[in-house]
N, C-alpha and C positions, 0 to 999 in steps of 0.2 A: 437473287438480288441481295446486296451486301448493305446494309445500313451502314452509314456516316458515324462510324465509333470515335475518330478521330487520328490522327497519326501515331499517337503510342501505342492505340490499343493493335494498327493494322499494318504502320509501317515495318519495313525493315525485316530480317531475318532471325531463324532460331534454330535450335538444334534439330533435325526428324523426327516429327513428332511417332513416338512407335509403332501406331496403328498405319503410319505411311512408310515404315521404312521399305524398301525392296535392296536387290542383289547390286550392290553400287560396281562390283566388279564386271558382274555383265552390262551394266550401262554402259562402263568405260570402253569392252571390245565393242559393243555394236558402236559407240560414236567415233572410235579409231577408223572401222570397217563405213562408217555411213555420213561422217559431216567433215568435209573438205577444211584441212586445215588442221583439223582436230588435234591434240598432242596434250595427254596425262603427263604428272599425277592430277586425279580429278578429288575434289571435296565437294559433300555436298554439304545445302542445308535451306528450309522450307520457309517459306515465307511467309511469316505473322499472319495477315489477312485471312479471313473466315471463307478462300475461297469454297465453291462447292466442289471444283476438280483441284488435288492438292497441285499446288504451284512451288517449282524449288526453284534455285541458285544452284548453278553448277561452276564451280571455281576451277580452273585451271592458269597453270604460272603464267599465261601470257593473254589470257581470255575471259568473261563469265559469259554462261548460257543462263537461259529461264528452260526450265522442262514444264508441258502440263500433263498431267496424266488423270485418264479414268480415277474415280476412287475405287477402293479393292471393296468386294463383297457383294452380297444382293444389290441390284440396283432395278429402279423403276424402267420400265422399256422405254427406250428412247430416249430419258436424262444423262446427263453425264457424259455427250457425245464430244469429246474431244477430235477427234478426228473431223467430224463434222465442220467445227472449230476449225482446224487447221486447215482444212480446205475454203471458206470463206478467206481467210487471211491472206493465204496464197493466192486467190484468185484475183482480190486488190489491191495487188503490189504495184502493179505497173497502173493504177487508178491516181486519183487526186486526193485518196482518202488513206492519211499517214497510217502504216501498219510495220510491225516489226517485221523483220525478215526469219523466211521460217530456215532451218537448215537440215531438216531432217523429220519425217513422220513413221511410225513403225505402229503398225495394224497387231502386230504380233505379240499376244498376251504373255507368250517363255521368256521374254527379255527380262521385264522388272514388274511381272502379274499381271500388268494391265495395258490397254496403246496409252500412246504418248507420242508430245512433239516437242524437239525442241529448238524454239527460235533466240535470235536475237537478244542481247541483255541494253535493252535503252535505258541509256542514262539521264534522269534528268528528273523533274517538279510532278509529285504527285497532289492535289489539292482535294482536301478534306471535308471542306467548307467551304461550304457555295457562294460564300458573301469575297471571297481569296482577299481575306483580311490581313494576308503577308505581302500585298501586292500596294506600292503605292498608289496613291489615289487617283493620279493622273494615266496611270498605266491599268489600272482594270479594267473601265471598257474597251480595251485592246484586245483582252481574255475571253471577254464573250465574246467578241465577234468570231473569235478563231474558233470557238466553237461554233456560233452558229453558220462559220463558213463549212465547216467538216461537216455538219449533218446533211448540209443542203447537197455540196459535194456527192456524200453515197448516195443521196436519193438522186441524183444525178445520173449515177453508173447505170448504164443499160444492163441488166443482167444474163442476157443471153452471148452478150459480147465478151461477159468474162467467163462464161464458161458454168454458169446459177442460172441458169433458165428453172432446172428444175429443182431447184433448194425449198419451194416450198409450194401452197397450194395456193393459184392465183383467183382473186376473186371471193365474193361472198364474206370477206376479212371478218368486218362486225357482226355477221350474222352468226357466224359459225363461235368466233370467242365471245358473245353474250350468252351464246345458248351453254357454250361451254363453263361459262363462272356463274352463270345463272345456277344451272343445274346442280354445283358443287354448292354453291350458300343453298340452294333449297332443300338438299338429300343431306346437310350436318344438321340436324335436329338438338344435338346436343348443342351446339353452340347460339341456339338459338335466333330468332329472327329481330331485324332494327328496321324500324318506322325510313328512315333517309335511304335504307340501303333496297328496300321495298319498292320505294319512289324512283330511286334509280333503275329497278331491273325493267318496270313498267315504260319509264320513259324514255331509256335506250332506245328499247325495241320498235317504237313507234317511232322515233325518231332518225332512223341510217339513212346517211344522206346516201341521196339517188348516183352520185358519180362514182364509180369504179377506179380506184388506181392502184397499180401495184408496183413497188420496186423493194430493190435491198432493205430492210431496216436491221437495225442492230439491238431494239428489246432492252435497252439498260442503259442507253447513252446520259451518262451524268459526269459531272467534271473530274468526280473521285474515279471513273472506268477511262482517264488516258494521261499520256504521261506528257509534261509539256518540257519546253527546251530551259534548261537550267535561267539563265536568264534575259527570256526575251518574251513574250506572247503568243507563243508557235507551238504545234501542239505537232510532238514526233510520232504519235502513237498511237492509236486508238485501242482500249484492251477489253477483256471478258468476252465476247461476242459469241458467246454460249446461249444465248436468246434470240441469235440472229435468225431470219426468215424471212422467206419473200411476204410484202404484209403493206398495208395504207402507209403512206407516208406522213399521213397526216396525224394519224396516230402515235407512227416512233416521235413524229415534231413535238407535239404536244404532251409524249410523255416528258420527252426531254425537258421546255419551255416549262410544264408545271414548277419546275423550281421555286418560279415566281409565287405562288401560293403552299408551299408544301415545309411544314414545320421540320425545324432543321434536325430535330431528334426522333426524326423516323426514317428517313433518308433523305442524304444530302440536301438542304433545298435552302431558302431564303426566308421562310413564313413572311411572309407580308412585310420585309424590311422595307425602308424607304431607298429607292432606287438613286435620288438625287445626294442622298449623306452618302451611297456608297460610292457614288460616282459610277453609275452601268447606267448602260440604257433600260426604259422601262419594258413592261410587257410587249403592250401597241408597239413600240417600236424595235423590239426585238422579233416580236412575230413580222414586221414591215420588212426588214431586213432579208428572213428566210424565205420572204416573198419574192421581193426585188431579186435575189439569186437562183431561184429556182422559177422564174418566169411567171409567178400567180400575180392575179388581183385581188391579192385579201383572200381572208380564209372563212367564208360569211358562214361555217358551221364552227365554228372553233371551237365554241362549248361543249360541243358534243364530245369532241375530240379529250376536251380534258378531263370532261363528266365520267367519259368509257375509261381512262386511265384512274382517275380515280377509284370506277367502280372495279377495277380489273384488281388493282393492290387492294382494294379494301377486301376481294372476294379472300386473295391471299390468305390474307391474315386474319379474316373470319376461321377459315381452313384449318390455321396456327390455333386458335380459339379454339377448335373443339376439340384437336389435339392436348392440349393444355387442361379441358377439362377433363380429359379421357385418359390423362395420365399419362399421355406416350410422347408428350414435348414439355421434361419441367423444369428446364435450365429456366433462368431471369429471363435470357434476353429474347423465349419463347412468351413469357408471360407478358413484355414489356410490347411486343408484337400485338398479343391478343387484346390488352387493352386501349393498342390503340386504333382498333378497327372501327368502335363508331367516329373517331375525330374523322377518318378518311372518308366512310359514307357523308356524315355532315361536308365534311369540302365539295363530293361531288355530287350533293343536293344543291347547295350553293350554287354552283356549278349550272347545273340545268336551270336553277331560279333564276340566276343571272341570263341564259338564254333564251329565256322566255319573256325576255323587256325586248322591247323597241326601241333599238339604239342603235 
């Protein structure tokens, strides 16, 4: 997850960072030999943003590409799956859910040390802040809807149709990731335990709603994760899908939707702006909306939904926390993390205390 640093800090391109550089010569033959069209000289150069797999710009006189690749070096088993990546993307191309077009994947670490893919260079509006404060005021709730039609959209996609039946584990969703960030805040001893975050892990667990559902989610859907059409309200692209998983929909919804409560300097979000100054629709009727398209009558667990999102990032960055105190995470923007772990438990106490009224 990439925090909302703002467009200087993430827009735009810079030179290869050293620790990324690879053999730019053998890029150029495998993409003569592998992507239709293809024709060097090729330049490269890597894209600002903190992603976790590095992401470049591949320039040629008539074309750009984006490459993603593994990062080089030890990695945790399972992270870092680009290829993973690549195969979701390609799978919903021919879907209703905008994705760049891929032109090439290579499994093969002798090329440039690691796999990699590279698609499509979409051109067009990335939004930083959630409030899209560059947007006239009459044209914003335009913005959201396009997002909330693109979420509803994937959770749409039958997954066995494109070819993701087996992307992930069906079933048992909340049971298996509370046990899982449970387990992680209760075995960091160093980072110690929070009164909200306590109430959260107890009141989860008592609380999974009884219906079963599974489809595609995408794990990070926020306005700064797609690219929209330079000037219209249409979103060409949906990006990072490095958290993609078969998983509740109501959970990817709701991560998403937290916008509405989530202070805008920890990632992307809105913290409790007035919906009427910005001219968007509000919550209620933003959740109404993802309803009305994806065939629900209301979402009568909702809090749950944003309570588990909450508690999900808060475990995070408890995580970052003990890290931080252990010495082995001491940049700022580790420390800027770890303190803001209790604001996130306090949101998703909030959260369950507000589902606990009768309303």
């Amino acid at each position: 997850m990439e925090d909302a640093l703002g467009q200087a800090a993430n827009a735009g391109t810079t030179a290869v960072r050293a620790a990324h550089r690879f053999d730019e010569a053998a890029l150029d033959a495998w993409m003569a030999a592998n992507v239709v069209g293809y024709a060097g000289p090729l330049s490269v150069e890597q894209f600002k943003g903190g992603q976790s797999n590095p992401t470049y710009r591949l320039v040629t006189p008539t074309r750009a590409y984006v490459l993603r690749r593994k990062p080089p070096g030890a990695l945790v088993k399972g992270a870092h799956d680009v290829l993973r990546e690549a195969r979701i993307v390609s799978a919903l191309a021919d879907t209703d859910v905008p994705v760049a077009t891929i032109y090439g994947i290579c499994a093969d670490d002798t090329v440039i040390g690691t796999p990699f893919f590279v698609m499509e260079m979409v051109q067009g509006r990335i939004f930083w802040d959630a409030t899209f404060a560059d947007v006239p005021d009459a044209e914003r709730g335009a913005y959201f809807d396009a997002m909330n039609a693109t979420i509803a959209a994937l959770h749409l996609v039958d997954p066995n149709a494109v070819g993701l039946g087996d992307y992930g584990r069906p079933g048992n969703y909340f049971a298996r990731q509370i046990a899982r960030w449970s387990r992680q805040y209760l075995d960091d001893a160093d980072a110690g335990r929070d009164a909200d975050m306590d109430a959260l892990l107890d009141w989860l667990s008592d609380h999974v709603p009884a219906e079963e559902e599974t489809s595609i989610v995408h794990g990070d859907f926020r306005c700064d994760n797609m690219i929209f059409a330079p000037d219209k309200p249409q979103i060409l692209a949906v990006l990072d899908w490095e958290l993609s998983t078969l998983g509740h929909p109501l959970a990817d919804f709701a991560y998403h939707a937290m916008m509405y409560r989530m202070p805008p300097d920890i990632v992307a979000g809105l913290g409790n702006a007035d919906p009427a100054t910005l001219h968007i629709p509000t919550e209620a009727h933003y959740i109404a909306a993802y309803c009305a398209r994806t065939g629900r009558d209301g979402i009568p667990d909702y809090e749950f939904y944003v309570a588990f999102n909450f508690f999900r990032l808060a475990a995070i960055f408890h995580g970052i926390k003990g890290r931080v105190i252990r010495g082995t995470a001491a940049s700022a923007h580790a420390r800027e993390r770890a303190a803001s772990f209790p604001r996130l438990a306090r949101l998703g106490r909030e959260a369950i205390d507000f589902g606990k009224l009768d309303h």
